[in-house]
KEFI-486284 format. One record per residue (C-alpha): residue in three letters; x negated, y, z negated. Coordinates in pm, whole numbers, padded with zeros to 5 digits, always signed. Layout:
<sites>
alaXYZ...
</sites>
This chain:
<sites>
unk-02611+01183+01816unk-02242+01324+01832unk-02342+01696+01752unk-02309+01836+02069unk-02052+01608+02205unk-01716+01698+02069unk-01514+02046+02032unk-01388+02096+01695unk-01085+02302+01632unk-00923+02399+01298unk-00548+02446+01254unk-00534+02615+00938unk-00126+02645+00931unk-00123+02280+00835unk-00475+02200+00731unk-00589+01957+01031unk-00933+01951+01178unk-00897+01798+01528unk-01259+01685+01673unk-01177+01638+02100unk-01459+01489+02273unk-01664+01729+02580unk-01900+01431+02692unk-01686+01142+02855unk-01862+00865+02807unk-01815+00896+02431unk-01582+00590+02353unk-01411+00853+02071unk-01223+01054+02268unk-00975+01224+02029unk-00989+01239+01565unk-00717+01443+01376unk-00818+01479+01029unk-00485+01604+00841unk-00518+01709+00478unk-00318+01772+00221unk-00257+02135+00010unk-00472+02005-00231unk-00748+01964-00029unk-00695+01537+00024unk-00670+01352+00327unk-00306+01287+00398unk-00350+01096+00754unk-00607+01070+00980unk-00605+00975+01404unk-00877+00810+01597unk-00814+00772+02001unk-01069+00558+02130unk-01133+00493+02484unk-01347+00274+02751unk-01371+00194+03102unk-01529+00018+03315unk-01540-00218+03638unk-01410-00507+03419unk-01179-00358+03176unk-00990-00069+03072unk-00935-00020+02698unk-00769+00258+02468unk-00685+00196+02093unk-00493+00410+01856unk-00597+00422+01486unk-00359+00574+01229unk-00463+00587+00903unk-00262+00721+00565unk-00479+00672+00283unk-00187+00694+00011unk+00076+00390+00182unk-00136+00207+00479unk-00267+00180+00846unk-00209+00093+01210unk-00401-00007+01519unk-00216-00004+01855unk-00476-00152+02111unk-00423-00148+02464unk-00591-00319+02737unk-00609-00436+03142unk-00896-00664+03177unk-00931-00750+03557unk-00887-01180+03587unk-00674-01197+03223unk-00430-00899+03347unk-00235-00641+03078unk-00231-00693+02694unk-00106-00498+02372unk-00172-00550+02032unk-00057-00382+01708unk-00220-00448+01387unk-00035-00239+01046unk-00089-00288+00697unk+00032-00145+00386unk-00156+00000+00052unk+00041-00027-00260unk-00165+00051-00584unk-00070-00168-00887unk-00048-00037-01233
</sites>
């Protein structure tokens, strides 16, 4: 359903793939896929956006699969007024 709806660019000096959305009513507006030299993921970005007559909504996803994650949400919803929220977690592997 997404084929046709995103430009996807390739920066090869640090190995990102960057996907930017063409049609705007795709709530996904922006993912950086960063990898690593050895071909792994080292952190990947999700910018997610919506709009409407009731609310406006973006959210920022950061994810580092090696140490943890964060979401910074932001939203205006019309009667309840402005809100932010960050969420962040970390990954530790036990041995």
């Amino acid at each position: 359903a997404w084929k046709n709806g995103y430009r996807i660019e390739s920066n090869h000096h640090n190995g990102s793939v960057i996907y930017t959305r063409l049609d705007p009513k795709l709530r996904t507006a922006h993912v950086t896929v960063e990898r690593k030299p050895d071909g792994g993921i080292r952190h990947i970005v999700v910018k997610n956006q919506a709009k409407n007559m009731l609310y406006e909504v973006s959210e920022e996803l950061h994810y580092y699969p090696d140490s943890g994650y964060s979401i910074l949400k932001q939203q205006d919803v019309r009667i309840i007024g402005k809100n932010t929220y960050l969420v962040s977690g970390s990954i530790s592997s036990r041995r």
